[in-house]
FIRO-297343 format. One record per residue (C-alpha): x, y, z. Coordinates in steps of 0.02 Angstrom, whole numbers, padded with zeros to 5 digits, always signed. Example, Ala and Ser with C-alpha at 12.3 -4.5 7.8 and 13.67 -1.06 7.14 Angstrom:
2
+00615-00225+00390/+00684-00053+00357/
This chain:
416
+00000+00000+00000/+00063+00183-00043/+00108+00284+00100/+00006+00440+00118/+00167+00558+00089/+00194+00453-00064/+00155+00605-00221/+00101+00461-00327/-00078+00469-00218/-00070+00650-00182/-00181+00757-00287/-00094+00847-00418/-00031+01049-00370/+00074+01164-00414/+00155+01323-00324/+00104+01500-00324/+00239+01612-00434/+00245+01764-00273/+00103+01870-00372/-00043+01802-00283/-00112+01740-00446/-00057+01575-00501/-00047+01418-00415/-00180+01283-00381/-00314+01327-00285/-00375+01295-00124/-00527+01262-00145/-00668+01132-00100/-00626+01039-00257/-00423+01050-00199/-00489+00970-00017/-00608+00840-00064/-00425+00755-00174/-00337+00753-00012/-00495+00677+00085/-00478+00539-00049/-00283+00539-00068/-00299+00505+00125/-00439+00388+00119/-00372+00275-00018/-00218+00242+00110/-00294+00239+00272/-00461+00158+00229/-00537-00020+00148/-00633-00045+00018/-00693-00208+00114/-00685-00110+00283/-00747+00077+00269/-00793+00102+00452/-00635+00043+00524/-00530+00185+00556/-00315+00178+00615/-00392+00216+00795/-00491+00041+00780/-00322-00048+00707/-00209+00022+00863/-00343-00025+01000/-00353-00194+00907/-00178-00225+00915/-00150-00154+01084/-00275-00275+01160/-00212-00424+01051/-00048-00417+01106/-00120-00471+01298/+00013-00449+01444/+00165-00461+01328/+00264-00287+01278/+00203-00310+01092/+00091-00397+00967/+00262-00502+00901/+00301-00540+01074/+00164-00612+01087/+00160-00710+00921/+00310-00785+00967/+00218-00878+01091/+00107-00956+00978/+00204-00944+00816/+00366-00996+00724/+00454-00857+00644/+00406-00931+00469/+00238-00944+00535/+00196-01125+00586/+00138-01164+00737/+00249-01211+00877/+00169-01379+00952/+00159-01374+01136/+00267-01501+01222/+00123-01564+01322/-00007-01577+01168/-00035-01756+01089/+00002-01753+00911/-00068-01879+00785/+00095-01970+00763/+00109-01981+00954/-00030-02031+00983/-00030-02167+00868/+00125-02237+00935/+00072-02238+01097/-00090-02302+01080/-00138-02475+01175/+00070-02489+01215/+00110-02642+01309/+00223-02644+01457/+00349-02772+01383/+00387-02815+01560/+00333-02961+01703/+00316-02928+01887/+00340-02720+01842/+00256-02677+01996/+00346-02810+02106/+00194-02931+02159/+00304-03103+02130/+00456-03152+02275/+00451-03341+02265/+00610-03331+02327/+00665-03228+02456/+00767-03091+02408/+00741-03100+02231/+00594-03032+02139/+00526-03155+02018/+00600-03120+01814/+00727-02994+01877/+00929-03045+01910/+01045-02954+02023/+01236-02948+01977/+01349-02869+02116/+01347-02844+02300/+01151-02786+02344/+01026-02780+02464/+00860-02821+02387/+00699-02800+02517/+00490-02787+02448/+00444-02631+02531/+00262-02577+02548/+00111-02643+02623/+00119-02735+02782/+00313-02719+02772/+00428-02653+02892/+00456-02522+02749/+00290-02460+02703/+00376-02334+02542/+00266-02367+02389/+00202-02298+02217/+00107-02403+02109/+00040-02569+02179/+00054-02626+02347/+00243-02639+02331/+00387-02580+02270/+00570-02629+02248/+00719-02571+02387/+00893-02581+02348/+01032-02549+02479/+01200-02517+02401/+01342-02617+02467/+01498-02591+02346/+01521-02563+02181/+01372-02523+02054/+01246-02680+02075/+01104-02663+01979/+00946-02773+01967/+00897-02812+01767/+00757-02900+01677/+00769-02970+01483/+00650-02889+01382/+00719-02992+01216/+00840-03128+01240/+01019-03095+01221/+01078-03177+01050/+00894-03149+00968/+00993-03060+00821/+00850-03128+00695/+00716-03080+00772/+00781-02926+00806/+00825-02831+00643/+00681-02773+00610/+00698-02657+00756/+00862-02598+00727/+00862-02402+00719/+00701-02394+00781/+00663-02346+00967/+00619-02423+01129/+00551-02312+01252/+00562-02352+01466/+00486-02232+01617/+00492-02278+01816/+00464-02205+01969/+00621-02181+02068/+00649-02115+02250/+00817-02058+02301/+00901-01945+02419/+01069-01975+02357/+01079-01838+02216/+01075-01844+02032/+01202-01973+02015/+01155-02098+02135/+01006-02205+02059/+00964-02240+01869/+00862-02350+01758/+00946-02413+01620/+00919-02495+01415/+01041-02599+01361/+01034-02679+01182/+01208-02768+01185/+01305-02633+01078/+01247-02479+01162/+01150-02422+01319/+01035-02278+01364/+01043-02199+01550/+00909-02104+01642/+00977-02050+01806/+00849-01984+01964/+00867-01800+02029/+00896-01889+02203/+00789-01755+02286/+00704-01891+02419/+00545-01897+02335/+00451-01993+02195/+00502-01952+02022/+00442-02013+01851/+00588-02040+01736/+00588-02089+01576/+00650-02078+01393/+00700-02165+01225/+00844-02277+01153/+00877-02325+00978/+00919-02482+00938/+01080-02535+00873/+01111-02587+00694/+01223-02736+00815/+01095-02744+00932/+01078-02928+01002/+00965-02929+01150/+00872-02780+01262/+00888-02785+01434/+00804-02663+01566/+00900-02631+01731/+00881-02531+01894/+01040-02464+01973/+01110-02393+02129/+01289-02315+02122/+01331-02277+02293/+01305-02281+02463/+01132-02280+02521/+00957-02342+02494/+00852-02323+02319/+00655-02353+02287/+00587-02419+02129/+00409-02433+02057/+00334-02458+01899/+00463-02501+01764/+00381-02479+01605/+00460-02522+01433/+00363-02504+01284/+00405-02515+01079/+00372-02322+01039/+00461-02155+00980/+00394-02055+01138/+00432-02092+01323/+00314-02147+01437/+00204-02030+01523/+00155-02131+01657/+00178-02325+01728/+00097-02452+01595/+00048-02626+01699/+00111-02778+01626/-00013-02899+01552/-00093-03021+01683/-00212-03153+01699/-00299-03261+01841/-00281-03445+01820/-00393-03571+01885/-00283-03764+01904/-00417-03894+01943/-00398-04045+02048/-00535-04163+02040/-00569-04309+02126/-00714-04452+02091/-00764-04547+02220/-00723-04568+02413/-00582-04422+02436/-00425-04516+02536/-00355-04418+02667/-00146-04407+02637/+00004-04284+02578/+00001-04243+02402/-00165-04294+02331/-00155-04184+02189/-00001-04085+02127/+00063-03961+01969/+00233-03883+01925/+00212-03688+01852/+00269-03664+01690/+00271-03471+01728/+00295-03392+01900/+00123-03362+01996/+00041-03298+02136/-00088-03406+02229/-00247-03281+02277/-00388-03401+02325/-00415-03598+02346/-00597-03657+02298/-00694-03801+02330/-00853-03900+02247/-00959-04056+02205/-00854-04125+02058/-01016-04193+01985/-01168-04085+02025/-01290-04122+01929/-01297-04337+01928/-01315-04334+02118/-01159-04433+02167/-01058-04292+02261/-01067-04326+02437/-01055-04180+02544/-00962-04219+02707/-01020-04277+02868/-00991-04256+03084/-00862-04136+03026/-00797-04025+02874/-00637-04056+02733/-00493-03981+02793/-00346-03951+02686/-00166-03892+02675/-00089-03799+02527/+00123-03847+02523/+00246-03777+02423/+00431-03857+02364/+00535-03757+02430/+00766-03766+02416/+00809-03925+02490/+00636-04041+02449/+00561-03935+02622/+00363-03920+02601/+00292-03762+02685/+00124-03707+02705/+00033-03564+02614/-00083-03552+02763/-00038-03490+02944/-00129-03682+02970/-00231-03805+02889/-00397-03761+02831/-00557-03807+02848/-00616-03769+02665/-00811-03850+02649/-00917-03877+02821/-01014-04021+02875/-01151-04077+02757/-01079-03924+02624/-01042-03959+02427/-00945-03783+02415/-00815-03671+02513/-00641-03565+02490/-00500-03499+02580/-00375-03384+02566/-00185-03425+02585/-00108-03306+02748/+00063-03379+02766/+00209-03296+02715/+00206-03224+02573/+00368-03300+02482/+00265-03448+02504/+00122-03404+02393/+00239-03369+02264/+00265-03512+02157/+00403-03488+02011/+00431-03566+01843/+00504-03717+01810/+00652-03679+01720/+00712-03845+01662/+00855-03863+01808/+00760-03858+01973/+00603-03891+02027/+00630-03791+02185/+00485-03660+02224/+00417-03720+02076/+00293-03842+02141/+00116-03835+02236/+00035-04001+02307/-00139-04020+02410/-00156-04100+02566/-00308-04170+02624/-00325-04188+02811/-00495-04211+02861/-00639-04284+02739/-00776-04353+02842/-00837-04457+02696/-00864-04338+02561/-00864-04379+02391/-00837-04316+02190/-00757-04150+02241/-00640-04018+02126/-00513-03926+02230/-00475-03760+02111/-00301-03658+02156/-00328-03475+02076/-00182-03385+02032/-00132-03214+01961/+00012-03244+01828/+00093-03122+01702/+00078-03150+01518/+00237-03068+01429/+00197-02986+01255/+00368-03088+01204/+00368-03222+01268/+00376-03318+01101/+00560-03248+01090/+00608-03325+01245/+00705-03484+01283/+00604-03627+01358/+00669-03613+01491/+00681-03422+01515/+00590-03327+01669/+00688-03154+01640/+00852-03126+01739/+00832-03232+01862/+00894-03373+01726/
């Protein structure tokens, strides 16, 4: 647009010669060429009412609480005038690479100790103190879950690390090279920003995402790319030094964008029958099973094993009462229960119970091919008072890895 001292819009004129008598005029004809000089800058065709007044009270309230109307564009706007994407906002891409993620992960929040001192499908190399903390423990610290993991450095930097592919997978890793794996967990530390990390590992090169180690809870997460020599991808908590270090919710998932929050692992109850026809025999080990993955026993139930042809016979001058027993190291059987149980009353045909033992003896692990220790449950019967045709159903919470057709037979994580 011209500007309005621009001659090229200004009405034509010419000076007076010092007589008085020459010159353009000026006159009403002379006047109304500057009103229209003027109004053919300052004015729109589109717009007529809108005066400079309106434009400078517009821009002065559009530029907000910022010193000017760029200032405040920069906000909002790139310099080339795309718009800058707010960190927090969940783009189409992210969101698709996010969507129904699956924590690649078993016993993330720390449910399964079949073996005390060890979590269940995590290994710890060097000198460490590992302790459930949480509910109903002397430590009550916890995030997600009832419990969470402790370490308690000793020397060194021991770390505690889970196998998320098996090392030596090469082939059925490729197609993943250069793409990225993304991990988050909650980590509590009061030893600084050096003291405790999480770490991903894919055999050629390793990602590190270290705590502030301000003493309270603190999501921390990121990416890795995977190596073009990438041969396995391992997950591992660490503690570098002196002191103690919480962990909750270790979350890996296949995806360009870290974690915003703890992902549960898959999981799903499992029901193992034992059924018996006829007169039930009281004795040690009238029914047993070996786990194939590790497991958590929640609930024992009982019922007529035939209900509907009339030949369960519910017991008499006294209920069934059972005992639960688990193989522990050295062939010793313990108890899931404080005691035995008395599961179905006199002249019942159903009943439950609920294991309260120890805890590391409702864990059960799985077999692994080398030991059958903590890896088997058996049922006692102690009391039967002549009942009959009766099921005996152990209920168990297990985790069912997205992977798991990439592991070794004989592969339950670090712990192997």
């Amino acid at each position: 647009m011209s500007k309005v001292d621009d001659e090229s819009t200004w009405p034509t004129y010419s000076n007076d010669d010092g007589t008085g008598q020459s010159g353009t005029p000026l006159d009403e004809d002379f006047l109304d060429a500057i009103l229209d000089s003027i109004n053919a800058v300052v004015h729109s065709a589109s717009n007529p009412t809108v005066s400079v007044a309106n434009c400078i009270d517009e821009i002065v309230t559009a530029r907000g609480s910022e010193a000017s109307l760029d200032a405040r564009l920069d906000v909002s706007l790139n310099n080339d005038g795309t718009l800058i994407t707010p960190a927090d906002v969940i783009t189409e891409s992210k969101l698709q690479s996010t969507l129904g993620a699956v924590n690649l992960l078993a016993n993330e929040d720390f449910l399964l100790w079949s073996a005390l001192g060890t979590p269940d499908y995590w290994g710890v190399v060097g000198p460490l103190t590992v302790v459930r903390a949480g509910t109903g423990e002397a430590d009550t610290t916890r995030k997600v879950g009832p419990y969470c993991l402790k370490l308690t450095h000793i020397s060194g930097t021991p770390y505690i690390w889970q196998s998320v592919i098996d090392q030596g997978l090469h082939p059925a890793m490729d197609n993943l090279e250069g793409q990225k794996i993304a991990v988050g967990c909650w980590i509590k530390s009061s030893g600084g920003g050096a003291h405790a990390k999480m770490y991903i590992y894919d055999g050629a090169t390793a990602t590190s995402l270290y705590s502030a180690g301000a003493g309270s809870w603190e999501w921390v997460s990121g990416t890795h790319e995977i190596s073009s020599s990438a041969n396995r991808i391992w997950m591992g908590l660490q503690i570098m030094s002196a002191g103690d270090a919480y962990f909750s919710g270790p979350t890996v998932i296949f995806s360009d964008y870290a974690p915003s929050r703890w992902i549960p692992s898959p999981r799903e109850l499992v029901t193992i029958p034992l059924s018996f026809t006829g007169a039930l025999a009281t004795g040690d080990n009238q029914g047993s099973h070996i786990f194939e993955r590790s497991a958590l026993l929640i609930d024992v139930q009982a019922c007529p094993g035939t209900p509907h042809d009339g030949t369960a016979v519910a017991p008499a001058a006294g209920p069934i009462t059972i005992d639960v027993e688990k193989l522990e190291t050295g062939a010793s059987w313990v108890s899931v229960f404080s005691g035995a149980k008395d599961i179905v009353a006199d002249g019942a045909f159903f009943g439950s119970t609920q294991p309260d033992g120890d805890y590391d003896h409702r864990c059960f692990h799985g077999y692994s091919g080398a030991s059958v220790d903590n890896t088997v449950i058996r049922l006692n019967l102690d009391a039967v008072n002549g009942a009959e045709s009766f099921n005996f159903l152990l209920r168990f919470v297990q985790y069912a890895r997205a992977l798991e057709g990439l592991y070794a037979y004989n592969d339950h994580g670090g712990a192997t």
